[in-house]
Structures are given as structure tokens and as C-alpha cells.
C-alpha positions in Angstrom: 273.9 114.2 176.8 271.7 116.7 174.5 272.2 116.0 170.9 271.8 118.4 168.2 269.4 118.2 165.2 270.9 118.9 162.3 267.8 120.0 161.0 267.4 122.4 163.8 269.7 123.0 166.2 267.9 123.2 168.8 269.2 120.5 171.5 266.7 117.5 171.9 266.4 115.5 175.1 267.9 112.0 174.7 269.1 111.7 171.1 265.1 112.3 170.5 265.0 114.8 167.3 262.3 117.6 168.2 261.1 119.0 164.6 259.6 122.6 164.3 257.0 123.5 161.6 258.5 124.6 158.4 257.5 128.3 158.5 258.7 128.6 161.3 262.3 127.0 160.1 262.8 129.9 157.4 261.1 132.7 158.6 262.0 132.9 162.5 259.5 135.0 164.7 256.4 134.6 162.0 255.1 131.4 164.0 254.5 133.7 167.3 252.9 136.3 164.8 249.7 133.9 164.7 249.2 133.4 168.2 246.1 131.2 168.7 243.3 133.2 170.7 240.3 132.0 173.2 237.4 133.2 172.6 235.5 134.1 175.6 232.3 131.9 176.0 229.8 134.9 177.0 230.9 136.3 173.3 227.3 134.9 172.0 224.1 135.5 173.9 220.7 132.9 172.4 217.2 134.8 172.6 215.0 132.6 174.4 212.1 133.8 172.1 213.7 132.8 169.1 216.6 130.5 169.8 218.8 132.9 167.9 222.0 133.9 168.8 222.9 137.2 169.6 226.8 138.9 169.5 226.7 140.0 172.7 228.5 143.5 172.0 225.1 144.1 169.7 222.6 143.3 172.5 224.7 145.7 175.1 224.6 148.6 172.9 220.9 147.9 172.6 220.4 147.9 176.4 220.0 144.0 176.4 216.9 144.2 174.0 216.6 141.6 171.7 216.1 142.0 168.0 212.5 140.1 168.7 211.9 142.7 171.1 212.6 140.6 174.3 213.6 143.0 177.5 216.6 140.3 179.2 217.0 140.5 182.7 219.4 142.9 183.7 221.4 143.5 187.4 221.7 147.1 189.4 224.6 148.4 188.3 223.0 148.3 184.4 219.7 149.6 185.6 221.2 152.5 187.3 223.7 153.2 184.1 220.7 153.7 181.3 218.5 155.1 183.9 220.6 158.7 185.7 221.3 160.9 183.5 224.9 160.1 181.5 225.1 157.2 183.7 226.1 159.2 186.8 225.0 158.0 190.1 225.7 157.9 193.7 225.5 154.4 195.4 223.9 154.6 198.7 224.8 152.1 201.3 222.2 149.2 202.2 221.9 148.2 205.8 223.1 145.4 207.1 220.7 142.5 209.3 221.0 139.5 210.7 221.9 136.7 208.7 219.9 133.4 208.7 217.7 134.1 211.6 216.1 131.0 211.7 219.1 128.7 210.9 216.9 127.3 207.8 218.1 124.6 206.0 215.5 123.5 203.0 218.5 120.3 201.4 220.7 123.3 201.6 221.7 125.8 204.0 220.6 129.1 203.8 223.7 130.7 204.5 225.6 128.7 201.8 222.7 129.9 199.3 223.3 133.5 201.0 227.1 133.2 199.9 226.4 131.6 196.7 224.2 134.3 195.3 226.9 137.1 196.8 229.2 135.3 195.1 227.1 135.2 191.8 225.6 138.6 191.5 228.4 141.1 193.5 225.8 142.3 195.3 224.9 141.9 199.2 221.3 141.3 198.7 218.1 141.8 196.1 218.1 145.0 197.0 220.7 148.0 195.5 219.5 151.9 196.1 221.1 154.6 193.8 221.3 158.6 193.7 220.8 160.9 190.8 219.3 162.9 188.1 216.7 161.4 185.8 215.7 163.5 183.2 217.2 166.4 184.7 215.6 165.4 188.1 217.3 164.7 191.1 215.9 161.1 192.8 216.5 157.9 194.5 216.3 154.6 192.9 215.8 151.3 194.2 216.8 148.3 191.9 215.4 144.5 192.5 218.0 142.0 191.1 216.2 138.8 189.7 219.6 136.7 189.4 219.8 137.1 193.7 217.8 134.3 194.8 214.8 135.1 192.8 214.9 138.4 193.7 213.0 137.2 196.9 211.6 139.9 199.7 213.3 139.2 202.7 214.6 141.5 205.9 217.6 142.6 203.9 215.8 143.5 201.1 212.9 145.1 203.1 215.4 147.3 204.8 216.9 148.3 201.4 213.7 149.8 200.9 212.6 151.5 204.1 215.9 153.1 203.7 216.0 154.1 200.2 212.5 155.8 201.1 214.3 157.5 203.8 217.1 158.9 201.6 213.9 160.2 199.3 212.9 162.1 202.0 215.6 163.6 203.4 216.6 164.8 199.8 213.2 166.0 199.2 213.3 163.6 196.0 211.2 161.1 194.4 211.6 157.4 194.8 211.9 155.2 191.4 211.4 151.4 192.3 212.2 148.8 189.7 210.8 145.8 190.8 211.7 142.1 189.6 210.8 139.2 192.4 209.7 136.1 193.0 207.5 137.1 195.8 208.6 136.4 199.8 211.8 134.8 200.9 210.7 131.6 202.4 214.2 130.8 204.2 212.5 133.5 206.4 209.4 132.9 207.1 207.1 135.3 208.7 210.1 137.7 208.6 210.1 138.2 205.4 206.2 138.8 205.3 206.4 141.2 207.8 208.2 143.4 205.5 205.6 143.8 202.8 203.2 146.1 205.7 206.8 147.8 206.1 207.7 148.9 203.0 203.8 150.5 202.7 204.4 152.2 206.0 207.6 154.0 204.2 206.1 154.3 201.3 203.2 156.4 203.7 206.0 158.6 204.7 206.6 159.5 201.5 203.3 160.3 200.6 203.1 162.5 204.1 205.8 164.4 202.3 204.1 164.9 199.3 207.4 163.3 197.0 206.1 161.2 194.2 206.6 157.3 194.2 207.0 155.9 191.1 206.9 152.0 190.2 208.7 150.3 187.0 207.4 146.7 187.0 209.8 144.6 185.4 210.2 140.7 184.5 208.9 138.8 186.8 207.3 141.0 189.4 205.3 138.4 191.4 203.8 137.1 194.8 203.7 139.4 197.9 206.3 142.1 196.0 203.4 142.9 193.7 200.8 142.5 197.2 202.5 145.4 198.5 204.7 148.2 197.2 204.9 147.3 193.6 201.2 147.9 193.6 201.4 151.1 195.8 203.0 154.2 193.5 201.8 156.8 192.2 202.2 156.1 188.7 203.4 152.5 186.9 205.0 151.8 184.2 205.8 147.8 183.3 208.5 146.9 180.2 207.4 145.2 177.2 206.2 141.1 177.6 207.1 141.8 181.8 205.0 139.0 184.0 203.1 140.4 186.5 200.8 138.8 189.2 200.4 136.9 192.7 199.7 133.6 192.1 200.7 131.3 188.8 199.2 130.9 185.9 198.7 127.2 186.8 197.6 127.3 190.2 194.5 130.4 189.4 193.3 127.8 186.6 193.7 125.2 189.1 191.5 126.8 191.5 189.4 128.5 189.3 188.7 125.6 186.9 189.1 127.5 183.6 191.3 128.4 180.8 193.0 131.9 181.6 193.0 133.8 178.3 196.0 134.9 176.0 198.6 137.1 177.5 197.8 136.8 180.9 199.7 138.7 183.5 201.9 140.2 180.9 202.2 143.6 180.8 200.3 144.8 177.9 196.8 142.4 179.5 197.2 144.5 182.8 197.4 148.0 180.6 194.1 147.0 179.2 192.5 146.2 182.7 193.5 149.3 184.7 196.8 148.0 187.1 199.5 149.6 184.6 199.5 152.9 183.3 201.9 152.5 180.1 204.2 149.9 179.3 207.1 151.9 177.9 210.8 150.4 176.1 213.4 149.8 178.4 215.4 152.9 175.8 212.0 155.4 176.2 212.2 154.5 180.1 215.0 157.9 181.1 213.1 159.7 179.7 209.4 159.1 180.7 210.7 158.9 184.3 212.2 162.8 183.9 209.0 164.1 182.4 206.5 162.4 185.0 208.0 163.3 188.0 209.4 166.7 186.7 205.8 167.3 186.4 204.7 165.7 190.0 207.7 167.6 191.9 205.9 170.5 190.2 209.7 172.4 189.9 210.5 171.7 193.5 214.6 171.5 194.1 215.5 168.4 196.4 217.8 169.6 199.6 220.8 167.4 197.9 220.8 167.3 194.0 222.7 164.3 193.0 
């Protein structure tokens, strides 16, 4: 039988007396007024240059630059938003391969690493192509996503690119690749290899129709990503502190026996020696794109503005 608290009369199981806060005793409703809140864990971002942490609304407004200057790693759908014009883009379909071909297991299958990075990033693969305006200028951009598996080169990703250069073409547009990769895809072996000498034979078709090819090297852009078409357009542009290089740091001054100097295979080293032509901020990055290959199309009108 429920007994009644005389204190509150709201019935208590067995005889026991269940007591409310005071507040909410003389002024009904307040208590629900003050309704405790989570806060979402993501709500702070910490700069790895200077351990300091960031709100993350602040570092989204700033394009996910640091106050220190740092250029974070960012995923497609973000590259294509600050890069077309008021963030207005067509996603192009990647094509689909075959999956695992060489059952590889390395203390994990490659198929559950497959699903785990799908899972992770949203995306089918390293590879995601877009369609718009840059600058006013119709074009086709290919993104490289870091956070899937490294950004790795494998058949999936090679066939992202033959077929973004494909789209190029047929639009009579040029082709923007932002690259960011760990080099090959070793779950693939020669496969993935192969595709470094495929994505230069696209990129060839480009050039036999005279559309511009324009690289933006991003962090890291490494191993046989930067051996073939990272290396390959007609104009490159890197983001601030971006590594860029084949082989490590510690494995050259392994094999070479000496001390590699400051800044090594950062952007700014490689702007002094000749492989980049600008480094250029990830906000100045719109609009250098329009103005360079506004100026290679030479006013030619794609087939298909975007």
C-alpha cells in the first residue's frame, strides 16, 4: 500500500518517504526550468602546435586554421565548400572496383579496415571528385581525404582520378587536385602501383586537350602520390607548414648519413628549391585558383558550366 508524505504528497513506494528539493516544493515547474545540459565533447578542438585549446565554432569560421597558423586536416565535403564559388557544387559519382583483390590480411583484414574507414569518414574511398565554379570558372575538383586510410593510392582511388580527368575533358574544364596521402595502398600491392603510370596517362589526356591541371599539395602529400600526379600539373600551389616528399625524413638521413637541414619537405623549403610555385592560405586559396586558370583557359567556356 502507497503511503503519502505529508511533506509531499506524492505517494512513496513502501512507507519509504521520497523528499523533493525545496525549490522545487514552493515554486512548482522552476526545477524543470534548469534542465542540466551535455556538452558535446567535439565543443573544444587542442592545436597540436601549441597545445591550446580551440572553441571549435571559432576554428570553423576560420576554415580550420589555427590561431598559430596551423592548416588542420580537413575531409571533401569542407574542401569543396570554401573552394566553388558560394559553396555550390555538383558531386560527381566515383566508380566502383573490386574490393580486396588479393584477400590481404596484414593482423587485420582488409575488408574490415575498408568498412571501418567508410564507416569513419562517410566516404567510399580517398578519393571524392566535385563540379563547379572557382573564381567564376567552371572546373572539376578532385579531393584526397587523409582521415581514409592515410589517404593511400589504391585502384579505387586511382579510378577516382582517371575519371575525374575524364569529366575535365568532356566539360572542356580544368582539373584542381588537392592532394593529401600517404603514398601507395599496400593492402594492394602492385595494383595500387600500377595506378601512379595511370593517373599520368589521364593527366596526358588532359594536356592533349590543352585544359590546365592544377595541383594543391596539402598535409602530408607523400610516397608514390607525390612520384606521380601530384608532381605533374601545370602549376602548384602547397598550404602553409604542408609535408611534402617520397621517402621520410628518417630513412633519407639513414641512407644518406647526414643531418637534413631545418624545414625539410615542408612547403615553404620546396618553394625555395623550385618544386612549388607559391604556398598560398588555405582563405587566399578560391581565389588564386580563379585567377590562374581564368588566365590558362584564356576565356574559353567549358561545354557544361557547373
Amino acid at each position: 500500500m502507497a503511503m503519502a508524505d505529508p511533506k509531499n504528497d506524492k505517494p512513496t513506494r513502501g512507507g519509504a518517504r521520497e523528499r523533493q528539493g525545496w525549490l522545487s516544493r514552493i515554486a512548482p515547474g522552476v526545477r524543470g526550468a534548469f534542465v542540466k545540459r551535455e556538452t558535446p565533447e567535439n565543443l573544444w578542438v587542442k592545436c597540436p602546435d601549441t597545445g591550446e585549446m580551440i572553441y571549435r565554432p571559432d576554428l570553423e569560421a576560420a576554415w580550420w586554421v589555427t590561431p598559430a597558423g596551423r592548416h588542420m586536416r580537413i575531409g571533401p565535403e569542407l574542401r569543396f565548400k570554401f573552394t566553388f564559388d558560394n559553396g555550390e557544387y555538383e558531386a560527381l559519382p566515383t566508380p566502383k572496383v573490386i574490393e580486396d583483390p588479393l584477400n590481404f590480411t596484414d593482423g587485420r583484414p582488409y575488408k574490415d579496415r575498408l568498412a571501418a574507414a567508410r564507416k569513419t569518414t562517410g566516404e567510399p574511398d580517398a578519393m571524392a571528385i566535385g563540379a563547379g565554379k572557382i573564381g567564376g570558372v567552371p572546373a572539376v575538383a578532385l579531393v584526397q581525404d587523409f582521415a581514409f586510410m592515410g589517404g593511400s593510392l589504391g585502384m579505387a582511388a586511382g579510378e577516382a582520378f582517371i575519371a575525374a580527368a575524364k569529366a575535365a575533358v568532356e566539360r572542356e574544364v580544368p582539373l584542381v587536385a588537392f592532394t593529401a596521402a600517404g603514398g601507395a595502398r599496400m593492402q594492394e600491392g602492385t595494383l595500387s602501383l600500377m595506378q601512379m603510370a595511370r593517373s599520368t596517362l589521364a593527366i596526358q589526356e588532359l594536356k592533349k586537350a590543352r585544359l590546365p591541371y592544377a595541383v594543391v599539395l596539402t598535409d602530408p602529400t607523400t610516397g608514390g602520390v607525390t612520384a606521380s600526379y601530384a608532381m605533374l600539373g601545370d602549376v602548384h600551389f602547397a598550404e602553409p607548414g604542408a609535408l611534402i616528399g617520397f621517402a621520410g625524413q628518417r630513412v633519407i638521413e639513414q641512407t644518406i648519413r647526414e643531418t637534413l637541414p631545418a624545414g625539410f619537405q615542408r612547403a615553404e623549403f620546396l618553394v625555395e628549391k623550385g618544386m612549388v610555385d607559391r604556398v598560398v592560405p588555405r582563405h587566399e586559396l578560391p581565389t588564386m585558383l580563379g585567377s590562374v586558370l581564368g588566365t590558362l583557359m584564356m576565356g574559353r567556356n567549358g561545354k557544361k558550366a557547373a
